[in-house]
MIDRENRO-504986 format. One record per residue: y, z, x of N, C-alpha, C in turn. Coordinates in steps of 0.001 Angstrom, whole numbers, padded with zeros to 6 digits, always signed. Layout:
# residues N
<<Y, Z, X>, <Y, Z, X>, <Y, Z, X>>,
...
END
This chain:
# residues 145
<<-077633, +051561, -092466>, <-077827, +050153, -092786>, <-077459, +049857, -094248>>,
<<-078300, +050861, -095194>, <-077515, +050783, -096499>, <-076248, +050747, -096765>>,
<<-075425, +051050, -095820>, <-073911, +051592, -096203>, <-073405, +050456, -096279>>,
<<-073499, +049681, -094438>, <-072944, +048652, -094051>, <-073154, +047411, -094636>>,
<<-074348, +047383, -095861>, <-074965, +046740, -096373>, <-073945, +046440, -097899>>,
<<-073565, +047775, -098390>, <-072671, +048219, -099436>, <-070918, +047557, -099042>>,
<<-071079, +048051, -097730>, <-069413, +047471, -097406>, <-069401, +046227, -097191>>,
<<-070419, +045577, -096944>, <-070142, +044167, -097137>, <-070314, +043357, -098310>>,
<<-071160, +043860, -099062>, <-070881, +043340, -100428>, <-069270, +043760, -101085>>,
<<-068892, +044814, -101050>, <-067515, +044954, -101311>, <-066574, +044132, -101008>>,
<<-066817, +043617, -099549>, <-066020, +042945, -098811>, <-066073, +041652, -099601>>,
<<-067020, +040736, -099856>, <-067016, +040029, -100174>, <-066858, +039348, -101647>>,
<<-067072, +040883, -102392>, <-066648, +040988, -103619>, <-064613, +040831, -103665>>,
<<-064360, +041613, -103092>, <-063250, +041750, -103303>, <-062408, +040087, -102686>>,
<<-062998, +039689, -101742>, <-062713, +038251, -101189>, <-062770, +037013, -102702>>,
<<-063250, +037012, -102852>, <-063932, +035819, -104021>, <-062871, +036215, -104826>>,
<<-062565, +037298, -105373>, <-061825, +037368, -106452>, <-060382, +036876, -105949>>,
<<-060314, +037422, -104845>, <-058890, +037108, -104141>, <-058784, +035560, -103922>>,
<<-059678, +034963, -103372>, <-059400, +033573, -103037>, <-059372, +032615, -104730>>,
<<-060157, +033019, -105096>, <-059987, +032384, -106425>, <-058457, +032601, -107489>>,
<<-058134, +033903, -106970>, <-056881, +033828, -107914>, <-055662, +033659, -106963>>,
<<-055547, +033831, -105885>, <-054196, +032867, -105015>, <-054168, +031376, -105037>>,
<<-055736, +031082, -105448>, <-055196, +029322, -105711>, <-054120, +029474, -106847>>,
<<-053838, +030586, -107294>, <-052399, +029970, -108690>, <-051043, +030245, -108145>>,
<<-051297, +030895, -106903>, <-049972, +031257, -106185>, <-049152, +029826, -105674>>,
<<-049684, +028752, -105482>, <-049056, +027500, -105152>, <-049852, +026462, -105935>>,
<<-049746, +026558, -107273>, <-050351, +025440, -107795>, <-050224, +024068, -106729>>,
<<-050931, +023209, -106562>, <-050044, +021740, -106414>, <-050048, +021000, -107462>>,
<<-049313, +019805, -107977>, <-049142, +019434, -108694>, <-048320, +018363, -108314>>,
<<-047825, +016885, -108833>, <-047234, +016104, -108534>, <-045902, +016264, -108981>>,
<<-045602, +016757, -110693>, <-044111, +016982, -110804>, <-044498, +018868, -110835>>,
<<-043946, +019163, -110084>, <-043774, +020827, -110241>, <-042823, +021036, -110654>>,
<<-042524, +020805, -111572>, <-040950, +021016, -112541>, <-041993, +021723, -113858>>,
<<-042804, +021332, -113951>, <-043492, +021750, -114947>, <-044503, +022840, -114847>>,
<<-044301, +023768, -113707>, <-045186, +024949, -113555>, <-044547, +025847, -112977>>,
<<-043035, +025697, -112589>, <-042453, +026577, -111865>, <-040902, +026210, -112314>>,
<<-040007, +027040, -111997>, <-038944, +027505, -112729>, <-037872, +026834, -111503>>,
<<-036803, +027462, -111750>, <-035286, +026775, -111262>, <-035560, +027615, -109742>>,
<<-035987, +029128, -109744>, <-035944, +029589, -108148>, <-037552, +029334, -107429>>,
<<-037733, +028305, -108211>, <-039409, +027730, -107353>, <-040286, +028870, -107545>>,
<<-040250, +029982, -108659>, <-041569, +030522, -108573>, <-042044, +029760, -109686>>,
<<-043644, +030134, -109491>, <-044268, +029742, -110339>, <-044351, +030455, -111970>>,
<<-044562, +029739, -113089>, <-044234, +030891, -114529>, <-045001, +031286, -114663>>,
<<-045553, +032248, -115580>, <-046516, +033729, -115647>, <-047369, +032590, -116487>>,
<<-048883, +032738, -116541>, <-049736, +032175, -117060>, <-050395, +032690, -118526>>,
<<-049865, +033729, -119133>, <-049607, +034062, -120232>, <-048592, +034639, -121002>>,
<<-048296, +034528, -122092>, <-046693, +035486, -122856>, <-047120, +037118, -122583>>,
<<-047806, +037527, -122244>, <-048024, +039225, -122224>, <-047803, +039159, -120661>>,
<<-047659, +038797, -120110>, <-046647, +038771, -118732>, <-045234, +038928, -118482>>,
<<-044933, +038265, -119673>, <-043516, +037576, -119735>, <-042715, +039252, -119995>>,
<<-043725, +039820, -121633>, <-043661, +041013, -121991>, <-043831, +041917, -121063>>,
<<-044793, +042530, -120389>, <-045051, +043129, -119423>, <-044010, +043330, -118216>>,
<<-043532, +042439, -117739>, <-042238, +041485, -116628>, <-041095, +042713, -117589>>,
<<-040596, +042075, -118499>, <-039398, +043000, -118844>, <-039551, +044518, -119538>>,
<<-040749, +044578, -119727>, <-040774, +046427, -119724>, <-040660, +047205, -118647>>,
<<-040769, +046268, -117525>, <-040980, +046796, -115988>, <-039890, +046738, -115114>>,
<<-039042, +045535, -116004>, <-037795, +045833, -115029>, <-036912, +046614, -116142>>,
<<-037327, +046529, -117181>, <-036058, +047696, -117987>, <-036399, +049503, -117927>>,
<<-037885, +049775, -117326>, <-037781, +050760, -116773>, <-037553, +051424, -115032>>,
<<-037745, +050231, -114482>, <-037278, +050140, -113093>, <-034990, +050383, -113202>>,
<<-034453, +049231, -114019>, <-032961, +049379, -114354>, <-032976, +050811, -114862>>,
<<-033386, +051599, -116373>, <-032621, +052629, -116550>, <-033679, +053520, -117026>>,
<<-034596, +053635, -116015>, <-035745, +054941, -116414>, <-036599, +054894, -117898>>,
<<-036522, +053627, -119049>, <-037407, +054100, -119786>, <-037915, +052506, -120051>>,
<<-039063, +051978, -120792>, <-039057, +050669, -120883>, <-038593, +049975, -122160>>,
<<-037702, +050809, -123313>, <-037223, +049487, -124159>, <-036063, +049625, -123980>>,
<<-034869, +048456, -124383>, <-033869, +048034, -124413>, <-032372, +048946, -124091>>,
<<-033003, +049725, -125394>, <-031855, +050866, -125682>, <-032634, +051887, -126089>>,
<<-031872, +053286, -126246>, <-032567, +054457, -127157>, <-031804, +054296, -128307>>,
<<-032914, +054795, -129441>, <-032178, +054833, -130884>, <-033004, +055631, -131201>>,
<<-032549, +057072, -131922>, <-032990, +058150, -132840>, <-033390, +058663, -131539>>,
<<-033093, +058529, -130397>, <-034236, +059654, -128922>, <-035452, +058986, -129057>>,
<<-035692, +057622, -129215>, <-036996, +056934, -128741>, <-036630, +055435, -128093>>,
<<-036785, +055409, -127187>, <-036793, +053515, -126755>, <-036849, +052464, -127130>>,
<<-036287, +051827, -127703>, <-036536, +050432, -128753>, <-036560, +049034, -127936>>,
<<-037447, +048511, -128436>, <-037554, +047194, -127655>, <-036707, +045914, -128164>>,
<<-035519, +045507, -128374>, <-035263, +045243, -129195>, <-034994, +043586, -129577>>,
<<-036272, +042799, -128348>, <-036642, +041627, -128533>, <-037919, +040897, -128877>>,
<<-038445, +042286, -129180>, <-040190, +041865, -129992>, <-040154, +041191, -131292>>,
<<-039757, +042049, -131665>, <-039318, +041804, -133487>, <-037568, +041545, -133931>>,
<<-037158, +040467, -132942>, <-035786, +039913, -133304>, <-035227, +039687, -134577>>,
<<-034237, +040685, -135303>, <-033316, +040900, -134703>, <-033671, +042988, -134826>>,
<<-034348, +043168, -135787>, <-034068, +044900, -135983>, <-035042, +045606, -134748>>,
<<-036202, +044692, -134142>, <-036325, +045452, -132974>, <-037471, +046706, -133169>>,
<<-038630, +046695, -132363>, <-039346, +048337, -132590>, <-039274, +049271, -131867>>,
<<-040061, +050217, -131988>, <-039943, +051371, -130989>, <-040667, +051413, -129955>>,
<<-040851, +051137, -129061>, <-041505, +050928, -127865>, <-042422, +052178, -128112>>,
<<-044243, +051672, -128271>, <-044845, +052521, -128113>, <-046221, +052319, -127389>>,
<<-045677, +051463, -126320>, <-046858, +050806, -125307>, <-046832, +051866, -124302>>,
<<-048342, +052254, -124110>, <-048329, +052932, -122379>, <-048458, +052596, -121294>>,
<<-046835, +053183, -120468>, <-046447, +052527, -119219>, <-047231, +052518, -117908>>,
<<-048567, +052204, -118285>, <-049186, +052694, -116810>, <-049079, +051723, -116023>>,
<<-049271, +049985, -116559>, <-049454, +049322, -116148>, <-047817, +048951, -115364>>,
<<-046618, +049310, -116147>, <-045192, +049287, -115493>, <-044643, +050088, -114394>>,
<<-045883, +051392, -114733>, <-045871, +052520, -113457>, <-046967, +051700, -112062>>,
<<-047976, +051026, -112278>, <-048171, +050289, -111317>, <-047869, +049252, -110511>>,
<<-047187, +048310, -111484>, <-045921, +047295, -110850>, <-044729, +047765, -110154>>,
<<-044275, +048734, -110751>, <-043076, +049668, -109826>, <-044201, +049797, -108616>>,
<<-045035, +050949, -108585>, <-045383, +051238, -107320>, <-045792, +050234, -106415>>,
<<-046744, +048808, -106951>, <-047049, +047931, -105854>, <-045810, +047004, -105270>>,
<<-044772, +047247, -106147>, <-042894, +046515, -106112>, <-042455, +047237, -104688>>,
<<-042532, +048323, -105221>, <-042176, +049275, -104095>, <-043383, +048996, -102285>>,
<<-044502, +049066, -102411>, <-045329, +048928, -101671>, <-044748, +047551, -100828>>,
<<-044742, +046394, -101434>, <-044728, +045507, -100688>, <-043188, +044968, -100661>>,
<<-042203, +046244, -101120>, <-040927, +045839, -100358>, <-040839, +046775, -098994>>,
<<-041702, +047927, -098550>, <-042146, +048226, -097360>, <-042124, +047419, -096119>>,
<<-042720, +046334, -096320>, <-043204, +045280, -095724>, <-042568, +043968, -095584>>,
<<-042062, +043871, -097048>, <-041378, +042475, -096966>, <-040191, +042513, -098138>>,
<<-039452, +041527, -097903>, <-038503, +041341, -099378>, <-038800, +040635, -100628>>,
<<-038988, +041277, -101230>, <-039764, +040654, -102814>, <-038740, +040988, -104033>>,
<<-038600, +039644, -104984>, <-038399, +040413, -106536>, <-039188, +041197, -107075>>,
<<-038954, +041625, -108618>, <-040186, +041808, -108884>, <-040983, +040888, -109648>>,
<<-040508, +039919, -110228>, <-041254, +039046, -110335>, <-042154, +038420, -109559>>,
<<-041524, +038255, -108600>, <-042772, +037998, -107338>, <-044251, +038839, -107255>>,
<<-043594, +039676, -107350>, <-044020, +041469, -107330>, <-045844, +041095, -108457>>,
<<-044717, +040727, -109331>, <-045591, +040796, -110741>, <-046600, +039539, -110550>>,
<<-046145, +038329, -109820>, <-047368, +037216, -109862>, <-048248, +037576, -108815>>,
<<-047666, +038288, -107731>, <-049204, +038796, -106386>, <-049705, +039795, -107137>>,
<<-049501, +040848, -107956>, <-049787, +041643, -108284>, <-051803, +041319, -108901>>,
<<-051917, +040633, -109853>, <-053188, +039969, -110141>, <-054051, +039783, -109336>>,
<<-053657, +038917, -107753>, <-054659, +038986, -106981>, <-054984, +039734, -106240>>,
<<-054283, +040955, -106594>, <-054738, +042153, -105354>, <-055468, +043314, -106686>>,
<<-054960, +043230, -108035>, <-055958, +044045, -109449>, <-057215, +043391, -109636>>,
<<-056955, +041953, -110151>, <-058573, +041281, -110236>, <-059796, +041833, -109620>>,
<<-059474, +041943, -108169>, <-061099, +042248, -107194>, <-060921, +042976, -107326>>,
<<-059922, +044071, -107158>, <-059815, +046027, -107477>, <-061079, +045940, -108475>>,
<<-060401, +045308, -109354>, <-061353, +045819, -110444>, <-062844, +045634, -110339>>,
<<-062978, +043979, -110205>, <-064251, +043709, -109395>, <-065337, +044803, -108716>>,
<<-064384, +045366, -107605>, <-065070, +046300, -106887>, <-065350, +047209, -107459>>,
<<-064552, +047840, -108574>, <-064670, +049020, -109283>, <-066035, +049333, -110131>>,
<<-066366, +048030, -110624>, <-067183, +047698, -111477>, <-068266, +047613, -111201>>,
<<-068379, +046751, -109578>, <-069827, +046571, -108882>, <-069760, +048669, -108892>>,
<<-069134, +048977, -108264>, <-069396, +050439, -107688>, <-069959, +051686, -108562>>,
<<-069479, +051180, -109910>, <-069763, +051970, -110955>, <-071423, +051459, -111552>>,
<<-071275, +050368, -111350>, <-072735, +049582, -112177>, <-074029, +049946, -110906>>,
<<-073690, +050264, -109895>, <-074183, +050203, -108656>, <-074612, +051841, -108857>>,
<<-073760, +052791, -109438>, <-074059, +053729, -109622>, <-074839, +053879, -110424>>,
<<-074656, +053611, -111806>, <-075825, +053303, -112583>, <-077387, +052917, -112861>>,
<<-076996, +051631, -111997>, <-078601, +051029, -111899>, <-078745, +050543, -110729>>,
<<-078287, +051921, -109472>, <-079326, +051336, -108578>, <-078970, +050892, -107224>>,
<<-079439, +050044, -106354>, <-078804, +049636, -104953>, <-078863, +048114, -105578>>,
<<-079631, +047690, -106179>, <-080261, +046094, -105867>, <-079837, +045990, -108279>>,
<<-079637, +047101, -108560>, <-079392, +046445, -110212>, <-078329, +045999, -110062>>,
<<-077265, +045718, -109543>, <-076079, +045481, -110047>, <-076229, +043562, -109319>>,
<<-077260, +043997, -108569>, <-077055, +042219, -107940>, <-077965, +041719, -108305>>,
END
């Protein structure tokens, strides 16, 4: 009973987060010229997206995530326009967009941009859940609620 008790709070944890963040998957809006771009997706809701977006496809194009190599290190070389830095962000989060890119071209045909705006509503409740599960560990059956 405890268990089924546990999987449904999960369930419903992970729901809420989901329904709340696909409302951004189709804003409505009266002029949608102003929330979505020339191929009708919608634009990333912060600039560390935008960033994120092209470290992910420049290591998806040629195996590393900045621009070019210079000296045998990766340079990004539109952060700091025009001399450019050395890319020294860790790719986990570009290693997870590849893999969920990959996942849901399994299934269906996606950019990765696409890739990159579902991506949020399927991490958000991840995390969610992660958090109840860990805090749940911590303090309890009934502390975390």
């Amino acid at each position: 009973m405890m268990k089924l008790r546990m999987i449904f709070i999960v369930i419903i944890i992970f729901l809420l987060g989901f329904i709340v963040r696909i409302g951004n998957i189709d804003f409505p809006s009266p002029d949608k010229s102003l929330y979505y771009d020339d191929g009708g997706l919608q634009y990333f809701q912060e600039s560390d997206s935008y960033y994120n977006y092209r470290l992910t496809r420049n290591l998806l194009d040629h195996g590393y995530l900045g621009d070019k190599i210079i000296d045998g290190k990766p340079w990004d070389l539109h952060s700091y326009y025009p001399p450019g830095v050395p890319v020294d962000y860790p790719p986990l989060l570009s290693y997870i967009t590849i893999g969920f890119y990959y996942i849901l071209n399994f299934v269906t045909s996606m950019s990765l941009k696409e890739a990159c705006l579902w991506l949020p509503t399927i991490m958000g409740p991840l995390a969610a859940v992660i958090g109840f599960l860990f805090s749940r560990r911590l303090n309890g059956e009934f502390g975390v609620l």
